[in-house]
N, C-alpha and C positions, 0 to 999 in steps of 0.2 A: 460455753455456747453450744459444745454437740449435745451435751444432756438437755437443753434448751430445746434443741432442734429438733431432737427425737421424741422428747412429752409432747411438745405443738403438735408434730406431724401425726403422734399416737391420739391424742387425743381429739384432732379433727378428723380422725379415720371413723371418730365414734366406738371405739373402742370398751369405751365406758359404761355403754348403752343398751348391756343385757336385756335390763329391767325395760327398755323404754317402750311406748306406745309408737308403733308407725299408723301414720293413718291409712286410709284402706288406697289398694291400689286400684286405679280408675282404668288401665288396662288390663285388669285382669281377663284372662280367658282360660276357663278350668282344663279346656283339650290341649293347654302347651304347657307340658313338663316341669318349665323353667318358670311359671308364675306362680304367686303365690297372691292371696288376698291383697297381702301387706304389701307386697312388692317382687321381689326376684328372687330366683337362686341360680346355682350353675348346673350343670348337666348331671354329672358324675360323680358333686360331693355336696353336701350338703357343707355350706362353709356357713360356719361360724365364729365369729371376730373371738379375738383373745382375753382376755380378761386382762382391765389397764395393771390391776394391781400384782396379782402372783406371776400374769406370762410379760405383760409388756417389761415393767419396773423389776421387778424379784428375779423375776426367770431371765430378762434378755438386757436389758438398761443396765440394769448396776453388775452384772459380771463381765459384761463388753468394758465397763470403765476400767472396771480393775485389772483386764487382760489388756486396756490401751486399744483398743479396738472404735472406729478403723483405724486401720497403720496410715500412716503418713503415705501418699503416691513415692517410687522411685522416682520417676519422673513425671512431669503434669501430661496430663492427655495433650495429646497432637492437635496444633491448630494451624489454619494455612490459610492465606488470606484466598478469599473466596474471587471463582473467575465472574465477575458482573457482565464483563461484556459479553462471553457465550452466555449466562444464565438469563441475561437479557433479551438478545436476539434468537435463542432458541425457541423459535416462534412460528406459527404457522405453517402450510404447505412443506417448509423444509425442517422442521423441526427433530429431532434426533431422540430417541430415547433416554431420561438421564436422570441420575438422583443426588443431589447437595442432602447433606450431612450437615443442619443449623444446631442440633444439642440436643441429647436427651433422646425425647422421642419424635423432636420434630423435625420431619425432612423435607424439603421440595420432591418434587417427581414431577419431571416434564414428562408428558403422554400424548406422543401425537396418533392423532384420530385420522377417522377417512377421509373428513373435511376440515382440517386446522388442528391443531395443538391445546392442551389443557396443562394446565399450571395449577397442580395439585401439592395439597398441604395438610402431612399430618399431624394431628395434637399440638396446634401452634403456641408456645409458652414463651416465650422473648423477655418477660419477668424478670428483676432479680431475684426473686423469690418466689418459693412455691408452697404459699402458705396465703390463709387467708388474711395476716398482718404483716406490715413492712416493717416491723421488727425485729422478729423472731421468726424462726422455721428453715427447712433447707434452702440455702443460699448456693448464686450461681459461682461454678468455679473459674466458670470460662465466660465469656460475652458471646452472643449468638453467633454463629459462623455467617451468616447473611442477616444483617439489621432490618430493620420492620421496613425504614425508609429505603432502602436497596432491593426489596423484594419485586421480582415482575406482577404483572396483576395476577393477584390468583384467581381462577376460577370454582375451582373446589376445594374447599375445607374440612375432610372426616374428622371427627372427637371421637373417640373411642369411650371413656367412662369421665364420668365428673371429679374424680380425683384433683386435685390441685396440682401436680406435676403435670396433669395432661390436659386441664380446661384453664385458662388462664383469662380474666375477666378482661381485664385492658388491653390485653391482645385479642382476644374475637373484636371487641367495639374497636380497633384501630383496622383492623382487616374488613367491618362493616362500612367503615369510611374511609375505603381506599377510593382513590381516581379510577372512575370508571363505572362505577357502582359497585355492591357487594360480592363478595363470589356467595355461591350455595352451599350452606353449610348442610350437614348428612351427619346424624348422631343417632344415637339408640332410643327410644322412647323413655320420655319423662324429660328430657335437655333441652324439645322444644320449647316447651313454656319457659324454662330458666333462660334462655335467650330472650325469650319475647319482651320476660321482665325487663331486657337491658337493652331493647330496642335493636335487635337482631331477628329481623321477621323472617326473611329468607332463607328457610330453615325445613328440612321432610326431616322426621323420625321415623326410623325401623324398630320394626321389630328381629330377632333371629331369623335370617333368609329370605327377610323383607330387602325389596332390591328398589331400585329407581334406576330409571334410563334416561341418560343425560340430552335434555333437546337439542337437537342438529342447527338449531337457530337461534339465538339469543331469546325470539319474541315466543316461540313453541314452549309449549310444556312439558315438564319433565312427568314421565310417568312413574308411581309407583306401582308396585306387583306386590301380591302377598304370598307367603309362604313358600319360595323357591321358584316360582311362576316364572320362566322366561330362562330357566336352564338348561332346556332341551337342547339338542345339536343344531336344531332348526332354526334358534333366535337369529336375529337379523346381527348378521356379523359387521355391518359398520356401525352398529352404533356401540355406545360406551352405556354400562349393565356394570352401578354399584351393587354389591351384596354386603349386607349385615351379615357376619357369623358368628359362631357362638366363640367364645374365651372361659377360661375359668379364673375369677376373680369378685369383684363384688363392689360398692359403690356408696361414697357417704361423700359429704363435704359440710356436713352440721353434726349439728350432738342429737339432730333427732332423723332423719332421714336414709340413715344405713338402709343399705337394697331396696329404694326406693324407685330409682332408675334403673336402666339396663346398662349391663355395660358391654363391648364384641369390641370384635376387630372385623375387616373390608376385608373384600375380594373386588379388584375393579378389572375390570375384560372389556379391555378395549382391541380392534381389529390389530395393532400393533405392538400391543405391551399388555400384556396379565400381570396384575400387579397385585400382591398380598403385607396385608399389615394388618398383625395380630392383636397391638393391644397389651396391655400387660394383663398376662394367663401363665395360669400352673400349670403344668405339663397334664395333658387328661388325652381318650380318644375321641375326644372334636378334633382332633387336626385329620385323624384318619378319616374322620366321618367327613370334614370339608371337601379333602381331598375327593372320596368315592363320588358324593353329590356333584361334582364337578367336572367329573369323571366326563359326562357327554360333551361340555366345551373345550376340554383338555387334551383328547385323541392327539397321538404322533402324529395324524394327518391334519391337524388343526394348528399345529403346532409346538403341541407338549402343554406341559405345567406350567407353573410361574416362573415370567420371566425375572420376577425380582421379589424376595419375599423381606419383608422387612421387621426382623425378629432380635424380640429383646436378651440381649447378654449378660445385664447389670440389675444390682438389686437383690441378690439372691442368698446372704448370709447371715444370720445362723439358717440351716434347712427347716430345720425342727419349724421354725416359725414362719419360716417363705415360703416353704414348697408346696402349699396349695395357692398363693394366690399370684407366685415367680417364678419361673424357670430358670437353672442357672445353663450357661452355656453348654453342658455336655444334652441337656433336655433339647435346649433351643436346637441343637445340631438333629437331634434325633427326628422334630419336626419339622426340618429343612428338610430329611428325607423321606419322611411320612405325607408332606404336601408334593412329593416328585419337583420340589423346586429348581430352577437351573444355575440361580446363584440368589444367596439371601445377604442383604447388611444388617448388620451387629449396631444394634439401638439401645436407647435408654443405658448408656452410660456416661461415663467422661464430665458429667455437667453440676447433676446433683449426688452429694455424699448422702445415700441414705438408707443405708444397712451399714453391714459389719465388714464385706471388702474393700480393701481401699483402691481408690480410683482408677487407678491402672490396671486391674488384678482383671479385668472381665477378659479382656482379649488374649493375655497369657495361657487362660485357661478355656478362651474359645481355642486356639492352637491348640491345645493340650485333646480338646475333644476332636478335634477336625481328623488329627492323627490315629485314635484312637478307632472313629469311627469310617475312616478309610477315603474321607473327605477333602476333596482335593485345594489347598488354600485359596482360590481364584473362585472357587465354587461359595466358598461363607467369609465374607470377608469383613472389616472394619474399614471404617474412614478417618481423617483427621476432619475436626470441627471445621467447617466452611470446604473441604475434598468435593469438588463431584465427580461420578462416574459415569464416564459413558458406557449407553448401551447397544449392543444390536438390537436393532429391531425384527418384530415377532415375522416367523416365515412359516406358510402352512403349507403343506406338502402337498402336492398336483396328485 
């Protein structure tokens, strides 16, 4: 069943798909770097998928079998039954800063605002599977830390790229027909139509540094901005200002559609909580470049960097084959302090097996970097599945 798991998930990466035709990209714009006709690329590499036969199967498939690769966990990742009645009540006017830990890469994030609280939600996959058949593919090892039916209303939903670990079908349409109506979903350009297919209209696409600001009233509209518009020091500091940013990685979920969509991670700046999540990305200088860009809402008198950055640990073995489109934990550390972050949580592991560490092994060897790179534990940390964490909230200097 892992040989299973790994040809499905190799094979729905598109892998296969050297040869194939993409049709033309309907966003192209020849002035942004990262377009292509056909579709996308990343900033710093020109990434191109593997070849299914000599790197997926020859090169990484059949020598993991024979080396037994992943190892079995020492012990199963930490799970802890989740607090419903703070994650419920933390709502409104008093609402507190706070992050739940559901699996993988999906997390709650309470963010309270200058007028009420947002219940934000990234990459929501609640699946047992993350594939596009309930057969076969990476299967869940844990149950979500907070269940779909438990969740508070969300208000906003970021996707980060179309991957199957991170866009999950039955979970956007159950969070489209939650009580209350929809929350707003916020994806990269090309996702909105694949929504629209599913009857998920409530929906802005960015571009890289395409931002939207979140309306102060339910019935107001949300604005978007283009191309970084609204990051001066001058933006209106109560309102809440998502950003697209760039990642290094890349995007398929068929056998014909590789870099067809974009794929990023958020920066959300709200008056109370900065909050970042990357996305699954290779370690590149987009982090330093977010960072700089940012640079004008970010001053010690504004209150610093990210208050919580939320960066992936897991996923990252054999390198030869991850490291342009994974960071392993000693990278993920290094862009914890290339974003001036003040503390990041350690994502995208514990849930799905889908590389060559085994499941336990991401946080080991986040300590291992923490140490190394002089990073205090409190500062980059892990959670157990269903953990939240309280935070302070943001304070800007008189």
């Amino acid at each position: 069943m892992t040989r299973l798991r790994h040809v499905a998930a190799a094979l729905c990466a598109g892998g296969l798909l050297a040869a194939c035709s993409t049709p033309p990209n309907p966003y192209y714009d020849a002035s942004r770097r990262h377009h292509r006709p056909d579709g996308f690329q990343d900033n710093y590499v020109e990434f191109k998928p593997k070849n299914f036969f000599t790197d997926v199967l020859l090169g990484w498939q059949i020598p993991s079998w024979f080396k037994g690769l992943p190892p079995a966990p020492e012990a199963p990742p930490p799970v802890v039954a989740p607090d419903l009645a703070f994650i419920v009540s933390n709502t409104g006017a008093q609402a507190r800063p706070a992050a739940t830990f559901i699996g993988h890469a999906t997390v709650l994030v309470q963010v309270p605002t200058a007028n009420g609280s947002l219940n934000v939600l990234t990459d929501p996959v609640f699946g047992e599977r993350a594939s596009p058949v309930s057969f076969v593919g990476p299967k869940r090892f844990q149950p979500p830390g907070v269940a779909l039916k438990d969740l508070p209303r969300i208000d906003l939903v970021l996707i980060s790229h179309n991957h199957y670990d991170h866009l999950d079908e039955a979970s956007v349409k159950a969070l489209n027909a939650q009580a209350g109506g929809p929350p707003l979903f916020v994806v990269p350009l090309g996702i909105k139509p694949w929504l629209a297919e599913r009857g998920v209209t409530n929906a802005v696409e960015l571009d890289w540094w395409d931002s939207v600001t979140l309306p102060a009233t339910p019935s107001a509209q949300a604005l978007v901005q283009r191309n970084g518009a609204g990051i001066d020091a001058g933006a209106n500091s109560d309102a809440v200002q998502v950003f697209l940013t760039p990642a290094q990685h890349w995007s398929a979920r068929g056998l014909g559609d590789r870099m067809k969509t974009l794929w990023g991670g958020f920066a959300l700046l709200s008056p109370k909580l900065h909050v970042f999540y990357s996305g699954d990305t290779g370690y590149s200088k987009d982090f330093a470049d977010i960072q700089a860009r940012l640079a004008p809402r970010q001053a010690d008198a504004q209150g610093g960097g990210f208050d919580l950055a939320l960066l992936p640990v897991g996923a990252y073995e054999p390198r030869w084959f991850m490291k342009d489109q994974h960071v392993n934990p000693d990278e993920s550390v290094r862009i914890h302090r290339e974003l001036h972050a003040r503390r990041s949580l350690g994502v995208h592991w514990g849930t799905f097996s889908l590389t060559d560490e085994a499941l336990d092994q991401p946080p080991k060897d986040l300590a291992a970097a923490r140490k190394a790179q002089g990073v205090a534990d409190d500062a980059f940390f892990t959670l157990a599945i269903g953990e939240t964490r309280k935070l302070p909230a943001r304070q800007a200097t008189p």
